[in-house]
Residue frames relative to the residue before (quaternion, step in Angstrom):
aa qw qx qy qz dx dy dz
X 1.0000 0.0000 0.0000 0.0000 0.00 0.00 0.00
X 0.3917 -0.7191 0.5192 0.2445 3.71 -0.36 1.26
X 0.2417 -0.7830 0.5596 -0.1238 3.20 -0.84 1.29
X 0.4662 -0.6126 0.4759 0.4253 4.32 -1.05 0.76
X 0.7463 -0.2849 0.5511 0.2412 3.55 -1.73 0.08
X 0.4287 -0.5867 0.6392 0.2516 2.97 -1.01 -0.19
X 0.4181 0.6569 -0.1955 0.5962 3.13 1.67 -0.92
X 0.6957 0.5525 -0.2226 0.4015 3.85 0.09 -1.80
X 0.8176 0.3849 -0.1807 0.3882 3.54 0.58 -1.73
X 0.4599 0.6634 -0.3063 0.5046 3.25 2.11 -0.27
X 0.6369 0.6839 -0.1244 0.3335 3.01 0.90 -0.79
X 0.6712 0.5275 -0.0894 0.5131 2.99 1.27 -2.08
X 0.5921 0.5462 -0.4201 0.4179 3.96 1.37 0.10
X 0.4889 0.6476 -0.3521 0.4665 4.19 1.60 -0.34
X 0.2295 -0.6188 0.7270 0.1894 3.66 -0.68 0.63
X 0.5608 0.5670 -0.4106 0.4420 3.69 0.33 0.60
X 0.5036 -0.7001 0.3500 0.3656 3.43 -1.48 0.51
X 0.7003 -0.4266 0.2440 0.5178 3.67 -1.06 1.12
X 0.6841 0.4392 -0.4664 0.3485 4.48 0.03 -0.40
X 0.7044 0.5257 -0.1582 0.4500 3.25 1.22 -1.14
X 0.5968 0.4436 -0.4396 0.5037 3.63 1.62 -0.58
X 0.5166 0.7142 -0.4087 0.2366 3.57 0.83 -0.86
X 0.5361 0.6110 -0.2591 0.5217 3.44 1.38 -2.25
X 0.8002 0.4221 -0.2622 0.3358 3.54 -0.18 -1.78
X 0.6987 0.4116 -0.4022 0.4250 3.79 0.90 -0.24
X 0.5297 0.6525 -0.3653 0.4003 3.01 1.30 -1.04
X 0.6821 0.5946 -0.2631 0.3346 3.50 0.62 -1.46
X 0.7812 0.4361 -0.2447 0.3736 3.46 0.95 -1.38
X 0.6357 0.3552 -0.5232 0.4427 3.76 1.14 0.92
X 0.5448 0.4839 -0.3798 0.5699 3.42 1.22 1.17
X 0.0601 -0.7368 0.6496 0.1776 4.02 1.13 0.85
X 0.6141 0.5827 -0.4835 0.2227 3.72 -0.41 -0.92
X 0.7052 0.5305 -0.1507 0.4456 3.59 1.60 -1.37
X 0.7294 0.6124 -0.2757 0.1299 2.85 1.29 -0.39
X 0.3683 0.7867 -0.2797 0.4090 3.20 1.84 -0.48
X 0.5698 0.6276 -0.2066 0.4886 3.56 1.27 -1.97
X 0.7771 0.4391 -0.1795 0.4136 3.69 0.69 -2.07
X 0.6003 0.4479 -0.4841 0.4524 3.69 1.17 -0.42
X 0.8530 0.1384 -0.2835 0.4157 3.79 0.25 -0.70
X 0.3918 0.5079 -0.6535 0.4019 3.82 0.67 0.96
X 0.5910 0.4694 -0.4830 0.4440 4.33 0.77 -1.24
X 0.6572 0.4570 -0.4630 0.3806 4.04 0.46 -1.67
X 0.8102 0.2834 -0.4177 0.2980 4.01 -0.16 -0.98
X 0.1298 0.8688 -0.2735 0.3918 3.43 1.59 0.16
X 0.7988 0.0229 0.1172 0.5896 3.15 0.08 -1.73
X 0.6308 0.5123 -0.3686 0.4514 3.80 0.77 0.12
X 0.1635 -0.8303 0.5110 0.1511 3.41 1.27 -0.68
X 0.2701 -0.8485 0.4511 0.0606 3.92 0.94 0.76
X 0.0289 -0.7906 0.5404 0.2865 3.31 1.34 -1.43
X 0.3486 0.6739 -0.5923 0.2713 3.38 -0.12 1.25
X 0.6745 -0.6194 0.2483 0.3160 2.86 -1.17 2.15
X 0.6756 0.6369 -0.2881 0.2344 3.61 0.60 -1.48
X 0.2944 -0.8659 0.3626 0.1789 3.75 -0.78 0.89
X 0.3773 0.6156 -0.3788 0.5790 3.04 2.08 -0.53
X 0.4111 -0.6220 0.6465 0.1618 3.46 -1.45 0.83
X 0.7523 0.4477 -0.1855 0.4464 3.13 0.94 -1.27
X 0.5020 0.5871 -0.3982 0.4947 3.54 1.12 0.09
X 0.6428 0.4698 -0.3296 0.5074 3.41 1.01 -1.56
X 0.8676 0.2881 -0.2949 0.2782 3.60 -0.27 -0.68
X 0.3888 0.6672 -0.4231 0.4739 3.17 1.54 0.25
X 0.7356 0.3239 -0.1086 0.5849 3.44 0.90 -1.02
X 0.0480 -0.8354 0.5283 -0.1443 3.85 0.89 0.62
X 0.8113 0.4778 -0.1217 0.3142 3.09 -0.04 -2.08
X 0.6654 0.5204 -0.1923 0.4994 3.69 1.84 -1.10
X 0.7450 0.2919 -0.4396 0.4080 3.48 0.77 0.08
X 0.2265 -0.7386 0.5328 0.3453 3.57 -0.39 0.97
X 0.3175 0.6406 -0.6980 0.0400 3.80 -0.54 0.93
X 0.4069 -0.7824 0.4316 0.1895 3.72 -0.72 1.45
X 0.6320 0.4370 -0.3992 0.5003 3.91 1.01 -0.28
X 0.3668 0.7057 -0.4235 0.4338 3.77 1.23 -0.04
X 0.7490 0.2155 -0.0207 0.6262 3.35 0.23 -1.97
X 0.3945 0.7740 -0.3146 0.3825 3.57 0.30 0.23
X 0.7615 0.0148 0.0771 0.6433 3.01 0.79 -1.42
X 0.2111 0.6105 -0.5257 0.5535 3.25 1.26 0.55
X 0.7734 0.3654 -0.2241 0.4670 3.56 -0.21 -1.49
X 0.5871 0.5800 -0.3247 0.4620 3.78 0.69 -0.49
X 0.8000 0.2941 -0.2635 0.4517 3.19 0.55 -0.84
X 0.5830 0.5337 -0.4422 0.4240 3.66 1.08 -0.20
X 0.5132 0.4630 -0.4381 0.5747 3.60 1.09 -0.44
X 0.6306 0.3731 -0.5108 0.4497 4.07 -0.18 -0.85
X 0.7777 0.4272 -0.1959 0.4176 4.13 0.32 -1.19
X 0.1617 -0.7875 0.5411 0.2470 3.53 1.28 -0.45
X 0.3069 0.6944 -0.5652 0.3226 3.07 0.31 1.75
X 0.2841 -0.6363 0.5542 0.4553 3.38 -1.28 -0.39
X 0.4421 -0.6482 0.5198 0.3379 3.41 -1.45 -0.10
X 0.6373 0.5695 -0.4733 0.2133 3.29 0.42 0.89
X 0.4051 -0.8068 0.4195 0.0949 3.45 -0.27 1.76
X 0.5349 -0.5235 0.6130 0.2530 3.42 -1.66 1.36
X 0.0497 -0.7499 0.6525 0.0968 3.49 -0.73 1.13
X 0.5027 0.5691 -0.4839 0.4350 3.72 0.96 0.02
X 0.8273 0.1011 -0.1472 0.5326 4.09 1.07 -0.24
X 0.5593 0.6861 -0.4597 0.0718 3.26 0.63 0.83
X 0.4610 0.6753 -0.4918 0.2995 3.02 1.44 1.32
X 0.6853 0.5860 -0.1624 0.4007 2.67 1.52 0.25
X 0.7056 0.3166 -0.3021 0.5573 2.97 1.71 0.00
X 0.3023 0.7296 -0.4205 0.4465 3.19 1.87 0.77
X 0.7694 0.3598 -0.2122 0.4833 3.35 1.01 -1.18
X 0.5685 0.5841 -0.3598 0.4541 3.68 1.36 -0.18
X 0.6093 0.4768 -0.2654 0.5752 3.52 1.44 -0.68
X 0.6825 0.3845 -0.4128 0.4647 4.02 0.48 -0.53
X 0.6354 0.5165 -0.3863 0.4247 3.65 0.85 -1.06
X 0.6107 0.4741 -0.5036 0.3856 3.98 0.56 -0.22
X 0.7490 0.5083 -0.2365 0.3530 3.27 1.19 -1.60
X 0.8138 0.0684 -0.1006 0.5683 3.38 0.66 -1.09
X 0.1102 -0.8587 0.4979 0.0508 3.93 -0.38 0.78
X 0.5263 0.6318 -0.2447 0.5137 2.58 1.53 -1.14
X 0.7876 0.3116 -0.1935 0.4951 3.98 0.56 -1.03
X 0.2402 0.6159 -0.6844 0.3077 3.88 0.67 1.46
X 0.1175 0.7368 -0.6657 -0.0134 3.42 -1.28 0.36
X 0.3629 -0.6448 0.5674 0.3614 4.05 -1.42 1.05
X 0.5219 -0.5965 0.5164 0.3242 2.81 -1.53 0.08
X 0.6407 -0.6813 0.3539 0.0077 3.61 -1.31 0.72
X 0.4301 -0.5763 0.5129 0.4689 2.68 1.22 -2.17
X 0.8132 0.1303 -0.0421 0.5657 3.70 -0.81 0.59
X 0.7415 -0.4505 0.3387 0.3641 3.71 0.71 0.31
X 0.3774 0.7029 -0.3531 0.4887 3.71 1.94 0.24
X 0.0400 0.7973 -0.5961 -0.0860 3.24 -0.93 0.83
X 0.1250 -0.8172 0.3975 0.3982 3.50 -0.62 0.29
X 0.5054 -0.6931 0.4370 0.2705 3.94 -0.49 1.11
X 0.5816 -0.5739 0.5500 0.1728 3.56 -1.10 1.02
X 0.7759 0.3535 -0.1315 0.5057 3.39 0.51 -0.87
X 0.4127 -0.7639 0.2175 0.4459 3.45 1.82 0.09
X 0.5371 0.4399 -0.5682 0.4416 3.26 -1.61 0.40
X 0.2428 -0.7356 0.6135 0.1534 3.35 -1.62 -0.40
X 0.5262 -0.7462 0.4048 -0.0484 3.29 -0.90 1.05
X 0.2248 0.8792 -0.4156 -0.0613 3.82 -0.90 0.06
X 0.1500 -0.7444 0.6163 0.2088 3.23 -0.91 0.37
X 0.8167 -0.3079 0.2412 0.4243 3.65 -1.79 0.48
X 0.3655 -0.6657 0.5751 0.3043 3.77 -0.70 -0.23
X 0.5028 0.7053 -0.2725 0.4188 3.34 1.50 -0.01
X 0.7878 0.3739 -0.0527 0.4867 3.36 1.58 -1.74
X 0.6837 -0.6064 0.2195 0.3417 3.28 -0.74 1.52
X 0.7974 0.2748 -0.3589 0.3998 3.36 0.56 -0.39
X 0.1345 0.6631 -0.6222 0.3939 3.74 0.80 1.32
X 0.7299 0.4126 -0.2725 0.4719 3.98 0.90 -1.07
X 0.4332 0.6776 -0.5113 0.3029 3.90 1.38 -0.39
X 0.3982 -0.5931 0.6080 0.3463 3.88 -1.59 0.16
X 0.7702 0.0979 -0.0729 0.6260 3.59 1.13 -0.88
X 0.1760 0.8429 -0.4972 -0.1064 3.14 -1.55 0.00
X 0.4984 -0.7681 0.3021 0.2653 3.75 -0.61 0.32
X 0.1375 0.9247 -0.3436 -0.0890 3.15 0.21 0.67
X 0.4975 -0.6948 0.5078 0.1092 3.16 -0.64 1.89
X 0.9377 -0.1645 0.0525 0.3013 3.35 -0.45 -0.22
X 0.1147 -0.8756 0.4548 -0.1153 3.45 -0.20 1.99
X 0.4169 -0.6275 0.4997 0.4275 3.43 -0.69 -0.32
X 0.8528 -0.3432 0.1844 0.3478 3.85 -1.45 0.19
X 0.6060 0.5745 -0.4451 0.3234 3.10 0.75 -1.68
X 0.6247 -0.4449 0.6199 0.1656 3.10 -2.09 1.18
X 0.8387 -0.0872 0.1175 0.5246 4.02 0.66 -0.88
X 0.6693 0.4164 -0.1794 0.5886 3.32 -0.48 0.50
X 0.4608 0.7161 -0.4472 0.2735 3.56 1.10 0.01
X 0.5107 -0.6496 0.5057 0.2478 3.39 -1.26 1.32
X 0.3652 -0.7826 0.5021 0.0455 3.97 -0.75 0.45
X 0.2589 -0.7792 0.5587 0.1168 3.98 0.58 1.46
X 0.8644 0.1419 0.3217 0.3595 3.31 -0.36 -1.52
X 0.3209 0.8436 -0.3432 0.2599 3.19 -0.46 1.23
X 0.2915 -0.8203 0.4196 0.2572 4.08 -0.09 0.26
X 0.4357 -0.6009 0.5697 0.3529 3.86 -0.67 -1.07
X 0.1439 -0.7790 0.6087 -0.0438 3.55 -0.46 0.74
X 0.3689 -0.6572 0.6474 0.1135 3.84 -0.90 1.39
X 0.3345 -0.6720 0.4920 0.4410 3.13 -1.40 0.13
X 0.2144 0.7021 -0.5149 0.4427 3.53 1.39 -0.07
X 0.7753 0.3575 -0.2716 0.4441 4.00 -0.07 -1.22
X 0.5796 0.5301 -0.3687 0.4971 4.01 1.32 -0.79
X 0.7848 0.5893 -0.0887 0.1701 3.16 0.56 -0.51
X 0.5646 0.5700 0.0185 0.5966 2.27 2.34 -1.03
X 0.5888 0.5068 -0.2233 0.5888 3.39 1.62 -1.50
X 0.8640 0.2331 -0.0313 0.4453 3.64 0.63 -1.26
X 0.0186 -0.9415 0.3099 0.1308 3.35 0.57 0.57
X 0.3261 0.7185 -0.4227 0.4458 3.47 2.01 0.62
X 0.5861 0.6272 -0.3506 0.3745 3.44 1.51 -1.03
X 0.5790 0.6183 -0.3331 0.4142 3.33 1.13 -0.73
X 0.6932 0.4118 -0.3202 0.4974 3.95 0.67 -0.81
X 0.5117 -0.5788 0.6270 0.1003 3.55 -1.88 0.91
X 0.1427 0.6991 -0.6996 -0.0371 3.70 -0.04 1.22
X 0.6153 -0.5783 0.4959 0.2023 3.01 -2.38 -0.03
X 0.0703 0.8519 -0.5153 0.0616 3.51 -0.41 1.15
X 0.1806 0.7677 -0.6148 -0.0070 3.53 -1.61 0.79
X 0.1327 -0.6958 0.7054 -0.0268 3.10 -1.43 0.96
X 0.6283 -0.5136 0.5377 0.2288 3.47 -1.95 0.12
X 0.1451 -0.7591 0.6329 0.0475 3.24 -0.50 1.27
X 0.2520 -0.7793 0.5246 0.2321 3.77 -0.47 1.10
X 0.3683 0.8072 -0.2453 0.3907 3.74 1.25 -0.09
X 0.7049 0.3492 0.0956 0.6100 2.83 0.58 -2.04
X 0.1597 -0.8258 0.5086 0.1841 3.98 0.54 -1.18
X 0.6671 0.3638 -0.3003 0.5766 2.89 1.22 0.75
X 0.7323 -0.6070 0.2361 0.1988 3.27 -1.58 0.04
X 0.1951 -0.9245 0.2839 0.1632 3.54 0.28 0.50
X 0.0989 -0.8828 0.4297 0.1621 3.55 -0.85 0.62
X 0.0976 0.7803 -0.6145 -0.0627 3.91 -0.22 0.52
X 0.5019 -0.5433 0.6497 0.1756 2.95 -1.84 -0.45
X 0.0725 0.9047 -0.4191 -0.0254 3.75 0.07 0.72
X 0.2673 -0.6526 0.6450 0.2943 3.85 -0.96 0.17
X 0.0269 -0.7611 0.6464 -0.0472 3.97 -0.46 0.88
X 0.2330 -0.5883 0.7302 0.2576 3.65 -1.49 0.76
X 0.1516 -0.7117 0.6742 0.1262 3.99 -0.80 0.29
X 0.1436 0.7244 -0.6701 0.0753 3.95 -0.66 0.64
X 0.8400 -0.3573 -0.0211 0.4078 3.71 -0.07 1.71
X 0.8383 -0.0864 -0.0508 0.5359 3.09 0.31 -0.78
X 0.4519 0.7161 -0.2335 0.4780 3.66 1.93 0.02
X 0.4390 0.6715 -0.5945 0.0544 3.40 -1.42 -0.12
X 0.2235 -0.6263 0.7468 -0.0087 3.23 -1.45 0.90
X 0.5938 -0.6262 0.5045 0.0266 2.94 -2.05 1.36
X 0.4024 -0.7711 0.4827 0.1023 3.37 -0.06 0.93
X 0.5856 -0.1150 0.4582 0.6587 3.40 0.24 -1.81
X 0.0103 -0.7195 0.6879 -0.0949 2.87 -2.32 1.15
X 0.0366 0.8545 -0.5110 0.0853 3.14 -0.91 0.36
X 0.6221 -0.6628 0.2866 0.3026 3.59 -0.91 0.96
X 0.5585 -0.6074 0.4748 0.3061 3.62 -0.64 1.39
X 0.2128 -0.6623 0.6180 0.3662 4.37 -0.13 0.79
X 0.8002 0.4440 -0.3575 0.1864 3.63 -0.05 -0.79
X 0.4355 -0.6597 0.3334 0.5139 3.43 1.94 -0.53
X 0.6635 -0.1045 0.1675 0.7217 3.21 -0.85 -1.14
X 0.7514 0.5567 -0.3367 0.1107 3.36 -0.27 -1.67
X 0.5658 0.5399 -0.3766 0.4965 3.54 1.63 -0.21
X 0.5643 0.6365 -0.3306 0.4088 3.66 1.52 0.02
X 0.3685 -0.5200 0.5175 0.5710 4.15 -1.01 0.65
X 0.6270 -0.4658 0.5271 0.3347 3.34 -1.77 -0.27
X 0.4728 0.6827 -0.3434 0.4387 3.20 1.12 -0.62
X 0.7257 0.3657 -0.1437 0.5648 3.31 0.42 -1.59
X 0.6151 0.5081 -0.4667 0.3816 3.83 0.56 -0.62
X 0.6661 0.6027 -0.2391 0.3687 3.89 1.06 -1.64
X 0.6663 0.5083 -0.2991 0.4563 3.32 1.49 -1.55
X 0.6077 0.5107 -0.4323 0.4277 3.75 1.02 -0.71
């Protein structure tokens, strides 16, 4: 009988929705994050509607948007976390991207070109070619519209691979991969860095196998 986490029943203490309780626990064995996690959960669930797509712009500029249920529940949630609400601006791109990668993993995507991401969870994504994070390698993207492909991108941060790497540390190892390239007509070997998230996974980085096939088990050569 499938059964909560330990993690889960943690969880079940956040008046908040299970991605956002996940961040907020996650956050509180990282005090430093936590300030960031009270007013990243409050605009979260308030949705402020502010034009800006860079997360990290918006909360940089906090103090300028006068939306009171914003800071509000900001302040709420530092009292639930006994925190304060004043945020390390010397790292909060970095614990911006440590706080989205608990909440939304599933919604990393690389970047393409021209503002194209391609989404982990598939399809592909975009933002303007105008807005700074058109130049990101990775990024999260919190909060899109429907489309299956081609999807338009609200709200979102930048993600290092330094932070992939760190969150997922499988990303870090060089597996062996080959498949049939109908192009080419022949068989290919690379080497690949892959995030896997259940039934998902997106290519990181790649690169040509030095030995070719022959540096491959047979097994893995036949199955390709």
């Amino acid at each position: 009988e499938p059964k909560l986490t330990e993690e889960g029943k943690q969880c079940g203490r956040w008046p908040t929705h299970p991605r956002l309780a996940v961040m907020v626990g996650r956050a509180r064995r990282h005090p430093r994050r936590l300030p960031l996690a009270c007013w990243l959960v409050a605009w979260l669930e308030e949705q402020p509607g502010v034009s800006d797509i860079d997360l990290s712009s918006v909360l940089c500029a906090r103090d300028k948007f006068r939306h009171p249920r914003w800071h509000q529940a900001a302040s709420q949630w530092a009292q639930r976390l006994n925190s304060s609400l004043d945020i390390h601006m010397q790292t909060l791109n970095n614990d911006l991207a440590y706080l989205l990668l608990d909440a939304y993993p599933d919604r990393l995507g690389i970047a393409l070109g021209g503002g194209q991401f391609k989404l982990i969870s598939g399809g592909q994504a975009n933002v303007p070619d105008t807005c700074p994070l058109a130049h990101a390698d990775f990024i999260i993207a919190v909060e899109l519209d429907a489309q299956a492909s081609q999807a338009r991108i609200f709200s979102a941060a930048s993600v290092g691979y330094t932070h992939l790497e760190q969150h997922f540390p499988s990303t870090q190892t060089w597996q062996d991969h080959a498949y049939w390239d109908d192009r080419l007509g022949r068989l290919v070997a690379e080497q690949t860095r892959r995030l896997v998230l259940g039934d998902h996974e997106l290519v990181l980085e790649r690169k040509a196998q030095s030995k070719g096939t022959s540096g491959l088990p047979p097994e893995q050569v036949r199955h390709a």
